[in-house]
N, C-alpha and C positions, 0 to 999 in steps of 0.2 A: 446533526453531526456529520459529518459528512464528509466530505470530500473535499473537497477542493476547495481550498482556498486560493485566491490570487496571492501568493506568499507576498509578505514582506521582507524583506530583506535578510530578516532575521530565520525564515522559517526555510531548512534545507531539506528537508525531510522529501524523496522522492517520491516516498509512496505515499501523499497527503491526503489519498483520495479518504480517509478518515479524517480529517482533520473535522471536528468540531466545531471551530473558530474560523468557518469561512463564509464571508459574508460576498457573493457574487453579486453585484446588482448592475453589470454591464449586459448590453446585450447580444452583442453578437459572440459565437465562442470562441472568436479569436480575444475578445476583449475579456473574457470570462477563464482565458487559458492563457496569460500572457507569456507564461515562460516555458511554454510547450510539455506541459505535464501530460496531459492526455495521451501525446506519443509516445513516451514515457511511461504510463501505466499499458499500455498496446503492448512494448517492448518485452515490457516485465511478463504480462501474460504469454506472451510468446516461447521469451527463451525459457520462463519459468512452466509452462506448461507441466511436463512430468511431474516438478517436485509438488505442484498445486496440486494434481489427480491422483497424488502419494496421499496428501493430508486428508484431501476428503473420503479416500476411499479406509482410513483407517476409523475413521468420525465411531465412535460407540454407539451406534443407533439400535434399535429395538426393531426400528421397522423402517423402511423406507418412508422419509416425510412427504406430505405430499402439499404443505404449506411451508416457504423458506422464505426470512426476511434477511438483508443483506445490507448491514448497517455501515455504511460511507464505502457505499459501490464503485466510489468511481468510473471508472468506465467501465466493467465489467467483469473482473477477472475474474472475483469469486461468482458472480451471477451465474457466468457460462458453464466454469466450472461443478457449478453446482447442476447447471438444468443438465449436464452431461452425464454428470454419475448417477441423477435421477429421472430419469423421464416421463415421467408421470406427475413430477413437482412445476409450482406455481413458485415462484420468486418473485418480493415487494423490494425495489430494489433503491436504498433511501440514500440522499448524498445532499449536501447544501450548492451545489452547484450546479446550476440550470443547464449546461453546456456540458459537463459531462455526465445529467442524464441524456440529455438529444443525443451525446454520443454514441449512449449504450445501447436507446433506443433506434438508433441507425442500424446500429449492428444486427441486432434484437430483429428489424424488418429485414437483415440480408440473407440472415440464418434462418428465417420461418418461422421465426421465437416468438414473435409478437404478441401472440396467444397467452401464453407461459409468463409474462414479464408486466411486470407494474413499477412506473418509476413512482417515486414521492419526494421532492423538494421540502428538506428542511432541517434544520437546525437543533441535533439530539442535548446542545449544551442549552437548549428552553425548557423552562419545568413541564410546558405539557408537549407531551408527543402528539404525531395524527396517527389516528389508528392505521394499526399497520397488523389486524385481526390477529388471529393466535396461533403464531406458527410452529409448529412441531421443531422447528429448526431454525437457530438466529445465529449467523455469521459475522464475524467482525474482524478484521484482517488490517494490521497496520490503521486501523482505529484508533480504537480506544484511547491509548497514550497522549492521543489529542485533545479529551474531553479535561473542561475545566472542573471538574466535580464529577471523577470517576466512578464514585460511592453511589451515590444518586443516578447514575448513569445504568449501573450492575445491577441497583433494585428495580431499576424501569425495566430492562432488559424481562427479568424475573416475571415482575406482574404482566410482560407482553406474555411470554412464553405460553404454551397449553399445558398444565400438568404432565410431570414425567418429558417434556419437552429438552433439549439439549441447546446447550448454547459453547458456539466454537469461537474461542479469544486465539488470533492469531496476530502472532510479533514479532518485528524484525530485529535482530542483533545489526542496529547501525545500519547502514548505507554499505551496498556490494562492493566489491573490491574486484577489479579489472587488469591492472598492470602488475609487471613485476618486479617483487622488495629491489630490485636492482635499478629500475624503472623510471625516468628517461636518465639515458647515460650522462646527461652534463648534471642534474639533479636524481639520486637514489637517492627513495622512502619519498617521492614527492607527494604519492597517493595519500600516504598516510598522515602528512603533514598537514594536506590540505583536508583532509576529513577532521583529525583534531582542532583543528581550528573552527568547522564547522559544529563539533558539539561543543565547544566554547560558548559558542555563541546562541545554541541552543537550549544550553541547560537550564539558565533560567524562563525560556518559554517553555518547554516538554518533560513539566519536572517529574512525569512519568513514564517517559522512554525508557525501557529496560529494565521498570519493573518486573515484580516476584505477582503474576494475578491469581494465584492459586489462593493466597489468603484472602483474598481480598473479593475471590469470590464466592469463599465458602460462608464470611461473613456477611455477605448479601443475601443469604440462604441457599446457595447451589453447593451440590455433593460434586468436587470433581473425582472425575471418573478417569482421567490420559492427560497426561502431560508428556510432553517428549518432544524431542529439539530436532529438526531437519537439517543438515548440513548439505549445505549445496556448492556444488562445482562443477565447475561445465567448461571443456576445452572449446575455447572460440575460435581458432585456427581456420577451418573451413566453415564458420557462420559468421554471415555478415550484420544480422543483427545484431550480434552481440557487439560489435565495430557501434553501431547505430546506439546501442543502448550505454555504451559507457561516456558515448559523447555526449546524451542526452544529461544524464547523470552528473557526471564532470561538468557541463556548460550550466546546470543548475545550482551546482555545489559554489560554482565561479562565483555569479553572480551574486552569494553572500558574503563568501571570503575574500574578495578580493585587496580589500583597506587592509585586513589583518595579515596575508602572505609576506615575506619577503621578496623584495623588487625582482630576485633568482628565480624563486620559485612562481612568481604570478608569470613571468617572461616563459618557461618552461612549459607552464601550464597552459599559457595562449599557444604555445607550436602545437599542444595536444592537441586544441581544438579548435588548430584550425587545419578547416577541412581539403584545403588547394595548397597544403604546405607540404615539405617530403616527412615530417616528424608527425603529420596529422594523427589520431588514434585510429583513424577507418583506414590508415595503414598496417598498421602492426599487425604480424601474425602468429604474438604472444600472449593476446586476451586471454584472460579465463576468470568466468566469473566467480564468485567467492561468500557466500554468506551463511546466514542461518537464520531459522525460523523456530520457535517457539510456540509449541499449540495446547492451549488448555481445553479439554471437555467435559463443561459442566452441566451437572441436570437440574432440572426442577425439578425436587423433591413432591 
């Protein structure tokens, strides 16, 4: 399950590195990352950093786990995140994308982590998993929604688990939001315009995006224990990544909406992003980013 798919056209979803349904078989990781997700998942863990170190530091744990598996890693954000607020944990860190495990794995050698980290290549939407032993703690963050048979997905999770083990379902409310309702002056609500179009297009691939997992994981046999919604917002004025990450974002969202925009609004949307323009997005000094997160914590009973 995993991470990364090389999206088709259809699939805008930024933070894919759950995606399930990615089949990488290129091999270098530019050919494995063709629409620059990876820098994109970097982004996200960067400017999202605090609101990540919020969620895990709230996780209902018993005891510090010292086994953590991290289901569609992507490049790393919950891995890191996690080897931070535990130091003493081991992380199996699993994604369908060969390219963005070498990524995490890069990182993994810059930071000393090497020790701590185990990638695994493969594909959670296959009836048999590789062991990925029993870890006290299983993470899934903009996952899940990707798996084509979520049911089966939640009872594997389960029999991975160690007894009394925890399992943390995290989810995005949609794609962040960078510009303002007022946002580009020849076109107001373009952002929002161009997002709607993109869960158009999405609904019928991710007909689990924005579901309720609380039933759905108590029906797999987990007691949830925490539910509760992060709302995130972060003034981007003096950070330039966040410039970097709405581009990434927006130039991603492009490349599936573009046939369905109005000739205005795609014409708008290319001054966004382009970069050597005066209207570019890594001009503006109105960003602010905009989302929310949804965290269930559920245990093995």
């Amino acid at each position: 399950m995993p991470p990364t798919q090389p999206h088709s056209p259809h699939h805008t979803d930024s933070h894919s590195h759950g995606h399930s349904h990615s089949h990488s078989h290129g091999h270098s990781h530019q050919e494995q990352d063709p629409e620059g997700l990876a820098e994109i998942l970097d982004l996200d863990a960067e400017v999202l950093a605090e609101h990540i170190a919020s969620i895990t530091a709230r996780l209902p744990l018993r005891t510090a786990p010292r086994q953590i598996v991290d289901l569609g890693c992507g490049t790393g954000t919950g891995t890191f995140a996690l080897l931070d607020r535990f130091p003493e944990a081991h992380v199996t860190a699993v994604d369908t994308s060969a390219g963005h495990l070498a990524h995490l794995r890069t990182k993994a050698c810059a930071r000393g982590l090497e020790q701590r980290v185990r990638t695994v290549r493969a594909d959670l939407d296959d009836p048999v998993w590789p062991d990925l032993g029993a870890p006290d703690l299983v993470w899934a963050s903009a996952s899940m929604h990707h798996m084509a048979d979520p049911d089966r997905a939640l009872r594997a999770v389960r029999d991975v688990l160690a007894p009394g083990g925890l399992f943390a379902v995290v989810e995005l409310a949609g794609q962040p939001r960078f510009l303002p309702e007022d946002a580009p002056g020849d076109r107001p609500g373009l952002e929002e315009r161009v997002h709607a179009a993109a869960d158009r297009l999405q609904a019928g691939h991710l007909p689990h995006r924005g579901a309720d997992w609380g039933p759905m994981l108590t029906a797999a046999g987990f007691t949830v224990e925490d539910e509760h919604t992060v709302a995130v917002r972060i003034e981007g004025a003096r950070d330039e990544a966040i410039g970097r990450y709405a581009l990434g974002v927006l130039r991603r969202v492009r490349g599936a909406v573009a046939d369905g925009l109005a000739p205005e609004d795609l014409g708008a949307l290319d001054r966004l992003l382009d970069t050597d323009g005066p209207h570019s997005v890594l001009r503006r000094d109105d960003l602010t980013v905009r989302t929310e997160r949804t965290v269930w914590a559920a245990r093995r009973v």
